[in-house]
C-alpha positions in Angstrom: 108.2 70.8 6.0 108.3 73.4 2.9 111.0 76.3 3.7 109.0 79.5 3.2 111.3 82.4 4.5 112.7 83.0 0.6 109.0 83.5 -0.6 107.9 86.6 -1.6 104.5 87.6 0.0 101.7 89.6 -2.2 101.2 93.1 -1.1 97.6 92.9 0.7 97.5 96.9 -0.5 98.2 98.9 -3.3 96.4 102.0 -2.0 96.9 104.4 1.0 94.3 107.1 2.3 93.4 109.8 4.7 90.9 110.1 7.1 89.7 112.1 10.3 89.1 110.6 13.5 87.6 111.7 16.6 90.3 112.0 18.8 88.5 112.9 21.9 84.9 114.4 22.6 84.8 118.4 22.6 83.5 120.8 25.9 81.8 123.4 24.4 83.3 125.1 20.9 85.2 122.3 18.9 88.6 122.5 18.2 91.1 121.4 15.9 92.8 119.6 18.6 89.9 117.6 19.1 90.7 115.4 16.0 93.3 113.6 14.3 94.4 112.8 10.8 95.0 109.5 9.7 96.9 107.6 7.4 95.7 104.2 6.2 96.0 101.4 4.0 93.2 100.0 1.8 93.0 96.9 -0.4 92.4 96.2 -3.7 88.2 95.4 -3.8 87.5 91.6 -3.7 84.7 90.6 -5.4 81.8 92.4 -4.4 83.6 95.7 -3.6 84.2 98.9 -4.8 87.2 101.3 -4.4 85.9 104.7 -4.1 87.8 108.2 -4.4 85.6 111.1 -2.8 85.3 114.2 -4.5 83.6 116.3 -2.2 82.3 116.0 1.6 79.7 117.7 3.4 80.3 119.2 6.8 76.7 119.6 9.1 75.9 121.1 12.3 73.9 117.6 13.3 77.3 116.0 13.3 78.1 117.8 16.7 75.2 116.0 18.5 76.9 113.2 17.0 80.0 114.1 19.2 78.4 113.9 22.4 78.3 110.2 24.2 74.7 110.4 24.9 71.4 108.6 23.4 69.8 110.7 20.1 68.2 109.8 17.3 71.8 108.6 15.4 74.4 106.9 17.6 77.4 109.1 19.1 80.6 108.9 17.1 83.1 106.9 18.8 86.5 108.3 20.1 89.7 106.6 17.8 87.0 105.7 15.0 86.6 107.4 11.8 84.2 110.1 11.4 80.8 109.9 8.7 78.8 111.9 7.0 77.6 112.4 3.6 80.1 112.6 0.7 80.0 112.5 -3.3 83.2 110.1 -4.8 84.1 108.4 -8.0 84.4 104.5 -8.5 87.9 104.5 -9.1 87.6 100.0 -9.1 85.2 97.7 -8.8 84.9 94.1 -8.6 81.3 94.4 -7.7 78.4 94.0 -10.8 76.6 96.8 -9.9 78.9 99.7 -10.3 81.5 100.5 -12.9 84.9 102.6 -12.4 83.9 106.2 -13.4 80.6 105.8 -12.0 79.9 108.6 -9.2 77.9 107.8 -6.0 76.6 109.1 -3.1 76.9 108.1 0.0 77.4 108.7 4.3 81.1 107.9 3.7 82.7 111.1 4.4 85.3 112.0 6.5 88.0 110.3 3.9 90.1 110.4 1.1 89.3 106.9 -0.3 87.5 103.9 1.1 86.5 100.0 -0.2 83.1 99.6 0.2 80.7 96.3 -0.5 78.4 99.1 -2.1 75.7 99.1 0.5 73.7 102.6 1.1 75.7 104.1 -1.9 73.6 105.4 -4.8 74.6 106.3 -8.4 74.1 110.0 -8.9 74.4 111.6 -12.6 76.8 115.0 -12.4 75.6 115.5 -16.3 71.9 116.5 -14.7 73.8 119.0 -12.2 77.0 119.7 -10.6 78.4 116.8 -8.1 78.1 119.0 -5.4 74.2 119.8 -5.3 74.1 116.5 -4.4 75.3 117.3 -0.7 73.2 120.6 -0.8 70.1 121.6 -2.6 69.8 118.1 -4.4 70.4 116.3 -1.2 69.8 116.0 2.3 69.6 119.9 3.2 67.3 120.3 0.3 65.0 117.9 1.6 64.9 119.1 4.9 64.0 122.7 3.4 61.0 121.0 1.4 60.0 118.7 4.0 60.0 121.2 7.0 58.4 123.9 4.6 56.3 122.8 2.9 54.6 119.3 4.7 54.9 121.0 8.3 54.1 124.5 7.5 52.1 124.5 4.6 52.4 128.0 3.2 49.7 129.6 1.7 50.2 132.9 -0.3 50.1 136.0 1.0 51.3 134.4 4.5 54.8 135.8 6.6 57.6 133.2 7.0 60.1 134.0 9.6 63.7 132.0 8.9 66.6 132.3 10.8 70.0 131.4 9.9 68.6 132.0 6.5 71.5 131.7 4.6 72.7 128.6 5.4 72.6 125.3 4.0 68.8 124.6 4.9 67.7 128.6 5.5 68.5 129.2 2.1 66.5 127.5 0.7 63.6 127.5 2.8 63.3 131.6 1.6 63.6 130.4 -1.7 60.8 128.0 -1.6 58.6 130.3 0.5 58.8 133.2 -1.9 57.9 130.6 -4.7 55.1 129.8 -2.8 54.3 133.7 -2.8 54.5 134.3 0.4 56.5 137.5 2.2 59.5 136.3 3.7 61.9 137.7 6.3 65.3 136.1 7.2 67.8 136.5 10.2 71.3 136.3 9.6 74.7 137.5 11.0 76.7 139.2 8.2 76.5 141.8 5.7 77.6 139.9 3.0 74.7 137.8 4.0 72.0 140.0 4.2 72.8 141.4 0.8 72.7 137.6 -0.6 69.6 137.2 1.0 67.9 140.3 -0.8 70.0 140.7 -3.8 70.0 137.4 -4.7 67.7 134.9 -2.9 64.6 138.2 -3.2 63.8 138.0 0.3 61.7 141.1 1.5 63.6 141.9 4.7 66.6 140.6 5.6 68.0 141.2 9.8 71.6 141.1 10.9 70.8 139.9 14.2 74.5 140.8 15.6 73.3 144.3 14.7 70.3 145.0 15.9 69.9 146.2 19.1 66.6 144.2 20.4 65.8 141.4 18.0 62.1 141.0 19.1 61.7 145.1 17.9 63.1 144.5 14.9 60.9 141.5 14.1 57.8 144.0 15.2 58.9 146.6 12.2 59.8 143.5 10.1 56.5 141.3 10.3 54.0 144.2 10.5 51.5 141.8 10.0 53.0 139.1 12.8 54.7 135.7 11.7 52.4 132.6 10.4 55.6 130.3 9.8 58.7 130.3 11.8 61.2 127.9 10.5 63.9 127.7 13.3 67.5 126.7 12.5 69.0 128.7 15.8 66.9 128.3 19.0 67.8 130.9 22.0 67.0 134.1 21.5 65.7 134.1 18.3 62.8 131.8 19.2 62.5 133.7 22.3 61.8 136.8 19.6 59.5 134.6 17.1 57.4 133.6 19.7 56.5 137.0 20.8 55.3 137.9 16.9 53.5 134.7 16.3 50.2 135.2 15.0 47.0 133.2 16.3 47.2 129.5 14.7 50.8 130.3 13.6 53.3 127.4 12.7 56.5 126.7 14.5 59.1 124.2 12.6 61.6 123.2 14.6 64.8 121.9 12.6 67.6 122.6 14.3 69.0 124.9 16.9 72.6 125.6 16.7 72.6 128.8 19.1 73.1 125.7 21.7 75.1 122.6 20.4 78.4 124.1 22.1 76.6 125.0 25.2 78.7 123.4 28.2 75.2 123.4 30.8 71.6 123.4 29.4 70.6 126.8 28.2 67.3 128.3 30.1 64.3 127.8 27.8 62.3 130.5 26.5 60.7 132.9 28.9 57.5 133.1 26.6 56.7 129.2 25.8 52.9 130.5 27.5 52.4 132.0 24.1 52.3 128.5 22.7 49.3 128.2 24.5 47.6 131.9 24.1 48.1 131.6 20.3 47.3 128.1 20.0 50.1 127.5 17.9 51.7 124.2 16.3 55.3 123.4 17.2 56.5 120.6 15.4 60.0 119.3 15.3 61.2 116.5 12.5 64.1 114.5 11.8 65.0 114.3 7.9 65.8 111.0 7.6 61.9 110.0 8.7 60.8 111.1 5.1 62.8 110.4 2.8 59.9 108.7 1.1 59.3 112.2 -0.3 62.8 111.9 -1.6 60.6 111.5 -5.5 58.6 114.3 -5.5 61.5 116.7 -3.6 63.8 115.2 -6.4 61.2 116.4 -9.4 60.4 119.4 -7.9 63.6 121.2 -7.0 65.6 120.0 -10.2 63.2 121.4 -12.2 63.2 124.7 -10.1 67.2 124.6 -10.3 66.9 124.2 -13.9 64.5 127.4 -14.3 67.0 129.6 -12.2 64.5 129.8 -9.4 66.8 128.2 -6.5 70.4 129.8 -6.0 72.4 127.4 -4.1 75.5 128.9 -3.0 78.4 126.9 -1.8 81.2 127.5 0.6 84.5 125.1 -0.4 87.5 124.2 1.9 90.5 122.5 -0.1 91.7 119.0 1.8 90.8 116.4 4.5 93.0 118.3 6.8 90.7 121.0 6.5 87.8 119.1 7.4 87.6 120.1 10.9 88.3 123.8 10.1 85.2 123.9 7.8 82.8 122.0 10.4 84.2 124.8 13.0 83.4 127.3 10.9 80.1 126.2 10.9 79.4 127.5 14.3 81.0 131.1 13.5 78.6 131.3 10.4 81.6 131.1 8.3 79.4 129.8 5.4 77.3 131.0 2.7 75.1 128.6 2.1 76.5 124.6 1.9 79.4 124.6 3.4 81.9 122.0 2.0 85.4 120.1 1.6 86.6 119.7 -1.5 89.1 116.5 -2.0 92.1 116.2 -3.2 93.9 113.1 -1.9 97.8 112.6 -2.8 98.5 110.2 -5.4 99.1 106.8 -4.0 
């Protein structure tokens, strides 16, 4: 029999990463504590893989859903496995005939430094047309989810009153954006100065609301909508629908994208004590699920590059430096740390 033990085996890896795991499910606010940071090794690609660097990661409030063990539209994250979510990387190698090293992609592989990947849901994007980034934000899944909810569920016409709240997020801010384009009079809820001055200042919304402020949101929304809200695109829920609902008009529109006042809520929070108004008014409450229309992903595309490129769409973006402060900027998230997307930024050691 051959004597082996002198032989010198071949490295199965040249490459290490980081990533961030789900270390156990969170009761109510997230914590740091609730996740872990990983070291691990990756291969070179065999043929038909790629070797992919990310650049940037996006952090989204949907992703806490994703934390509970419970049925949804998108399965749970598991406890121990890697997290996902959208991300922007290079091709740093490729054995794979579709993609090139130096090519950048797009894809739901967040959550990590590096990764080896057969290719399969990652698309080329150009960062010559606009800035990597976009590509998380106005140019990617928020975006569409701003044009979608907008503008197939609501329908603006001019002259109409569009109600936002947590308008200068990711999605809010550019829901304003596209509804003043559309000419309509828009009025957006946030929770910081420095928000409400982006909001008027620099996104030209007609009245902006700090909502921590104010002493009775649904008064404030009486001197703020003078003629009554047609479209209310809710990102918050709670009291703020509570308040829209009160200053709907007759026929009004309510889009229902997300509601974040509740994703850390430990019991489920009373609804609102006004849902009757749904029926008084007649009004359509519709909620949607982005990822159901992406075959408006072509016109969206057209359509918001070419208002980007005009200067009609700001697109702010909030930037956290390194995996490890991945869970910090998803965190933040929920104390409205961010003005507009919020991001990480990546900037793996060298291996």
């Amino acid at each position: 029999m051959p004597d082996h033990s002198s032989r010198q085996e071949t490295p199965v890896y040249k490459h290490t990463s980081r990533e961030i795991r789900l270390k156990r499910r969170p009761v109510g606010v997230p914590t740091e504590s609730d996740f872990e940071l990983v070291d691990v090794a990756l291969h070179d690609p065999a043929p038909g893989e790629i070797l992919v660097q990310n650049l940037y990661m996006s952090v989204d409030p949907y992703m806490r859903g994703r934390m509970i063990e419970r049925k949804s539209y998108v399965e749970p994250f598991e406890v121990g496995s890697v997290l996902s979510g959208g991300a922007v990387g290079e091709v740093m190698a490729s054995a794979h005939d579709g993609f090139l090293p130096g090519d950048h992609v797009l894809s739901m592989n967040g959550w990590r430094e590096s990764y080896v990947s057969d290719g399969s849901g990652h698309q080329k994007i150009d960062g010559t047309i606009a800035p990597l980034s976009s590509y998380l934000g106005a140019l990617g899944m928020p975006g569409l989810t701003a044009y979608v909810g907008l503008l197939d569920i609501g329908t603006p016409e001019p002259e109409q009153t569009v109600f936002v709240s947590g308008a200068a997020g990711a999605v809010g801010s550019l829901v304003c954006q596209i509804a003043k384009l559309k000419g309509c009079t828009v009025v957006g809820s946030v929770g910081t100065a420095e928000k409400l001055q982006w909001l008027t200042e620099e996104a030209g919304v007609d009245v902006a609301l700090n909502y921590k402020e104010v002493e009775n949101l649904r008064r404030s929304l009486v001197e703020a909508c003078p003629n009554g809200i047609d479209i209310y695109f809710d990102n918050v829920g709670g009291e703020h629908l509570e308040a829209a609902l009160w200053r709907m008009n007759d026929h009004g529109t309510i889009i229902a994208c997300g509601s974040i006042s509740n994703y850390n809520a430990t019991e489920p929070p009373p609804g609102p004590r006004n849902l009757f108004q749904v029926v008084t008014k007649r009004l359509m409450w519709k909620g949607f699920i982005v990822t159901d229309h992406y075959d408006r992903f072509p016109d969206f595309a057209r359509d918001m590059g070419s208002w980007i490129a005009a200067g009609n769409i700001k697109h702010p973006e909030t930037l956290h430096d390194g995996i490890e402060n991945a869970p910090k900027a998803f965190i933040g998230l929920f104390k409205g740390d961010n003005l507009g997307k919020m991001l990480v930024r990546l900037t793996p050691d060298d291996n």
